[in-house]
Residue frames as qw, qx, qy, qz and C-alpha x, y, z in Angstrom:
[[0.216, 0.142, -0.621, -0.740, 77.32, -8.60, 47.10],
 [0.832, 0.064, 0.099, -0.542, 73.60, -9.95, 46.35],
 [0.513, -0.288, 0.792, 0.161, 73.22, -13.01, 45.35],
 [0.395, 0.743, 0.539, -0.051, 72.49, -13.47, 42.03],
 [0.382, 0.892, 0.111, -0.215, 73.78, -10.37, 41.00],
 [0.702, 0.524, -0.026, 0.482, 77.01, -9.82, 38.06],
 [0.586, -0.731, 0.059, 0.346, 79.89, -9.04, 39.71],
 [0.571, 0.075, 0.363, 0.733, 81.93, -7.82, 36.68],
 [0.302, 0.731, -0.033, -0.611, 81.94, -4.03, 35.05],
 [0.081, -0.534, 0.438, 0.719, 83.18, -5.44, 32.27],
 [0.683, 0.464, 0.450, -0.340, 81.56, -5.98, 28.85],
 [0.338, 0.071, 0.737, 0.581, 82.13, -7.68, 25.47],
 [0.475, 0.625, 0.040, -0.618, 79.53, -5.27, 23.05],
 [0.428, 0.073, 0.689, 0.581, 78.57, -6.88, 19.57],
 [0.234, 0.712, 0.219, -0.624, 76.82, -3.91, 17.67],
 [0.248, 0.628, -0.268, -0.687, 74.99, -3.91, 14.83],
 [0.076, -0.147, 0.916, 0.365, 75.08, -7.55, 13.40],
 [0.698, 0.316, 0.225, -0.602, 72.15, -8.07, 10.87],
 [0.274, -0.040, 0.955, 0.108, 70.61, -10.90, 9.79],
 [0.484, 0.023, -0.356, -0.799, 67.89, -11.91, 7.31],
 [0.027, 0.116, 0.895, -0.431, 65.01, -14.06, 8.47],
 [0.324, -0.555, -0.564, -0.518, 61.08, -14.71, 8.26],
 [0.170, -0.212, -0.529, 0.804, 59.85, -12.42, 11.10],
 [0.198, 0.060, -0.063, -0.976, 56.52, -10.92, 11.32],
 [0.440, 0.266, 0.824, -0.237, 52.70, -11.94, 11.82],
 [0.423, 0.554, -0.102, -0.709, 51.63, -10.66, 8.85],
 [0.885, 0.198, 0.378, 0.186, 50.88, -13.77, 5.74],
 [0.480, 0.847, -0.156, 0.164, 52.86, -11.31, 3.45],
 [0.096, -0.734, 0.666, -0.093, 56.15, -11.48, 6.10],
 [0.764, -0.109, 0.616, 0.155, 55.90, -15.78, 6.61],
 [0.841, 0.324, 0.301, 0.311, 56.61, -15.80, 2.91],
 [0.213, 0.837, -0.285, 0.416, 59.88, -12.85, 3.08],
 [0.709, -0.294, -0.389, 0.509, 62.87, -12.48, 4.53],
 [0.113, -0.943, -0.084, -0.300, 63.25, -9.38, 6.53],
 [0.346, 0.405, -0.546, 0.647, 66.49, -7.81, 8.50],
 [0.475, -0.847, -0.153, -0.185, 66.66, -7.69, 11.54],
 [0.409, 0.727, -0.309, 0.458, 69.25, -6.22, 13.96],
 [0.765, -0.526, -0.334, 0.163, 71.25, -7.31, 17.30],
 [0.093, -0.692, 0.513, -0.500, 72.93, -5.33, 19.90],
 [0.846, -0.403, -0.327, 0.123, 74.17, -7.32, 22.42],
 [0.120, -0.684, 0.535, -0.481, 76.25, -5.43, 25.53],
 [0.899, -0.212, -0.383, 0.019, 77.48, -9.13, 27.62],
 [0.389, -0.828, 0.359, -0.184, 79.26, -9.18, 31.08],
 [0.964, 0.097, -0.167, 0.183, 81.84, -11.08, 30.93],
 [0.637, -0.602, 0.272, 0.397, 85.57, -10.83, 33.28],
 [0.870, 0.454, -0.126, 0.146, 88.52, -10.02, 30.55],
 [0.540, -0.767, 0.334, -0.099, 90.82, -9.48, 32.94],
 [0.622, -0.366, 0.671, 0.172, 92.42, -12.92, 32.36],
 [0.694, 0.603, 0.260, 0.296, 92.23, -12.78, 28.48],
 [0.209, 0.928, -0.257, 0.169, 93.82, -9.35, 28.69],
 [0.279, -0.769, 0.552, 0.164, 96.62, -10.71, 30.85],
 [0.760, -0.083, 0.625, 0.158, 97.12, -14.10, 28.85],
 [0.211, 0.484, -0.528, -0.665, 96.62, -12.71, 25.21],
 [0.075, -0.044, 0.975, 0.203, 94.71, -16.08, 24.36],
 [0.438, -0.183, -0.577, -0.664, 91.19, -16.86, 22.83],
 [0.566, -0.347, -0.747, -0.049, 90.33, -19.57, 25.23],
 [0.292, -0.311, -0.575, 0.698, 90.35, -16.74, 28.12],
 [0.242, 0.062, -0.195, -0.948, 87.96, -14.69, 26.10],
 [0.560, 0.516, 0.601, -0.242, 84.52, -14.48, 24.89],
 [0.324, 0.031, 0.699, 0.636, 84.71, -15.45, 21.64],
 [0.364, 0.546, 0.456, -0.602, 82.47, -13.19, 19.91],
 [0.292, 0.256, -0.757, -0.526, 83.12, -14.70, 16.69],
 [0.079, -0.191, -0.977, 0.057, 81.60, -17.90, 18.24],
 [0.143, 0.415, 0.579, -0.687, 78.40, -15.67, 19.85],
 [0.366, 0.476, -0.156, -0.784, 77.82, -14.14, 16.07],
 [0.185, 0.106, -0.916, -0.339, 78.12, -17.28, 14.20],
 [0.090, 0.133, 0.963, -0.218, 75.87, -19.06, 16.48],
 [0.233, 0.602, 0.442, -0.623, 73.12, -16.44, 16.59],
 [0.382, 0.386, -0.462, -0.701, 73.35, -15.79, 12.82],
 [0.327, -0.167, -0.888, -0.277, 72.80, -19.55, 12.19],
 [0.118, 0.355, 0.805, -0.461, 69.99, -19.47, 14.65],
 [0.015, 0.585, 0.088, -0.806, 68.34, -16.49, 13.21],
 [0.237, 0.239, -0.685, -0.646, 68.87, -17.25, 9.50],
 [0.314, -0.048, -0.897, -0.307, 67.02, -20.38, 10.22],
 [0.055, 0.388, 0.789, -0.473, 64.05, -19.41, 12.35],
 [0.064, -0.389, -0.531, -0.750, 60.96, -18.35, 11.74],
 [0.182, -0.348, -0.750, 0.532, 58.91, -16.00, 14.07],
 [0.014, 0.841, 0.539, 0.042, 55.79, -13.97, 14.80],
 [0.251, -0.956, 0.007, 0.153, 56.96, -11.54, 17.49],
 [0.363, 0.691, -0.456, 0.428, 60.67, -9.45, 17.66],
 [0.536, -0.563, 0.446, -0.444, 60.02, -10.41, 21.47],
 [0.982, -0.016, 0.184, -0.027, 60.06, -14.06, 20.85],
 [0.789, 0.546, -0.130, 0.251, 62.90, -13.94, 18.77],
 [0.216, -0.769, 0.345, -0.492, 64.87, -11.77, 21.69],
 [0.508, -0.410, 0.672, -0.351, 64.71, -14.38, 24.35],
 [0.961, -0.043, 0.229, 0.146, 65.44, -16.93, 22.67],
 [0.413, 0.747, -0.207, 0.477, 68.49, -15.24, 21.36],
 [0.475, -0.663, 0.386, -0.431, 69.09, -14.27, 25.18],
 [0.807, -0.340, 0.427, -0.223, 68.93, -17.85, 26.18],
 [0.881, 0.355, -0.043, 0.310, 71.26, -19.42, 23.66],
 [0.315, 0.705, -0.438, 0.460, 73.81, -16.74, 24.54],
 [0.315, -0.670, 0.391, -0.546, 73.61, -17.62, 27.80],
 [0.865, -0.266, 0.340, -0.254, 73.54, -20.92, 28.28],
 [0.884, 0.253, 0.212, 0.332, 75.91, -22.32, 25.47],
 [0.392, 0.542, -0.404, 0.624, 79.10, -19.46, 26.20],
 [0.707, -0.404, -0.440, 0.379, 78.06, -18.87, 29.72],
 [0.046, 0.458, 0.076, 0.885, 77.33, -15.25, 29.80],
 [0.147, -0.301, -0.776, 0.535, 76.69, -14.23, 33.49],
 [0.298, 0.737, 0.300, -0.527, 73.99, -10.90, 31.94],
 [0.353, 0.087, 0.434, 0.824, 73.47, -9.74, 28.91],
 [0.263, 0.624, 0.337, -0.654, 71.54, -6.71, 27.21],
 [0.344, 0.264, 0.775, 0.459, 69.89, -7.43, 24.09],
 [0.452, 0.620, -0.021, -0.641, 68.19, -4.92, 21.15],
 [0.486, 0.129, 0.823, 0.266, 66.47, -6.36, 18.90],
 [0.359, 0.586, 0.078, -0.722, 65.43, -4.33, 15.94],
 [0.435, 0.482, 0.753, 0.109, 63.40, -4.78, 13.01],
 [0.031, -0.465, -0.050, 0.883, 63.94, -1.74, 10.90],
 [0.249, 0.143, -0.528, -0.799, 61.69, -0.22, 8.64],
 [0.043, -0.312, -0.949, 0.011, 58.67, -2.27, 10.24],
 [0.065, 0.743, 0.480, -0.462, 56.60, 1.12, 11.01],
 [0.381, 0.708, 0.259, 0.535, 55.78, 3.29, 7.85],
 [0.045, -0.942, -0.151, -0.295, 57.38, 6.17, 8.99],
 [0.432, -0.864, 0.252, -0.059, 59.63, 5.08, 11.04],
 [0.205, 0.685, -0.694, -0.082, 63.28, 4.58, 10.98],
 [0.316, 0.146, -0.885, 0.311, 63.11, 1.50, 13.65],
 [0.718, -0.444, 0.103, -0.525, 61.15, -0.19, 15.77],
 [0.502, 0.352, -0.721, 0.323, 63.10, -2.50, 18.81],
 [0.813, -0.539, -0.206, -0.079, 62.70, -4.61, 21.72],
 [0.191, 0.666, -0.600, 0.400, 65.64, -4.37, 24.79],
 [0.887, -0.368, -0.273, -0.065, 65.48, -7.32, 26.92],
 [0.086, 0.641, -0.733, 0.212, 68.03, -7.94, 29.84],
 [0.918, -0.212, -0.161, -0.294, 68.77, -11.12, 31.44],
 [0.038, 0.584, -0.801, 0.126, 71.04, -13.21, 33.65],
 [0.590, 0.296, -0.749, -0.056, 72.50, -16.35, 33.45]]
């Protein structure tokens, strides 16, 4: 195996969790809140949750939404990129997510379009 690289197939998926927030460089978005939306696909062993049946052998992806809503609710950024990776780096460092793949979208930010979305990956 590299070194370095995620040695698990498996993956905890939260899809779809929106949040309001001041996002956007415009002076009209600092003074709105605007949705915005997280995918998050995380590697994570459940192997030893599935055989135990027990929270504390999981990823708690109650705990992963909570946090990241309260982060989210209470930030305030330019970019969707900025907001991404620091998202990224809270999941990872404070559950101990060996990768994760993050979409961040921002819908309804391009007249015309449905969505517009950043997809960051990253390990731990």
């Amino acid at each position: 195996m590299v070194p370095g690289a995620v040695q698990t197939l498996d993956r905890v998926l939260i899809e779809g969790l929106e949040v309001r927030t001041v996002i956007g460089i415009y002076d009209w978005e600092r003074e709105i809140r605007q949705s915005v939306r997280l995918d998050l696909e995380m590697a994570w062993d459940v192997s030893q949750a599935a055989q135990s049946d027990d929270i504390a052998d999981a990823l708690d992806y109650k705990a992963v939404s909570k946090r990241l809503i309260s982060f989210v609710e209470g930030s305030s950024f330019g970019l969707i990129e900025a907001l991404a990776e620091h998202c990224a780096t809270i999941v990872l460092q404070e559950f101990s997510v060996p990768w994760l793949r993050l979409k961040l979208s921002k819908p309804g930010a391009v007249r015309g379009s449905e969505n517009v979305a950043v997809v960051i990956e990253r390990a731990g």
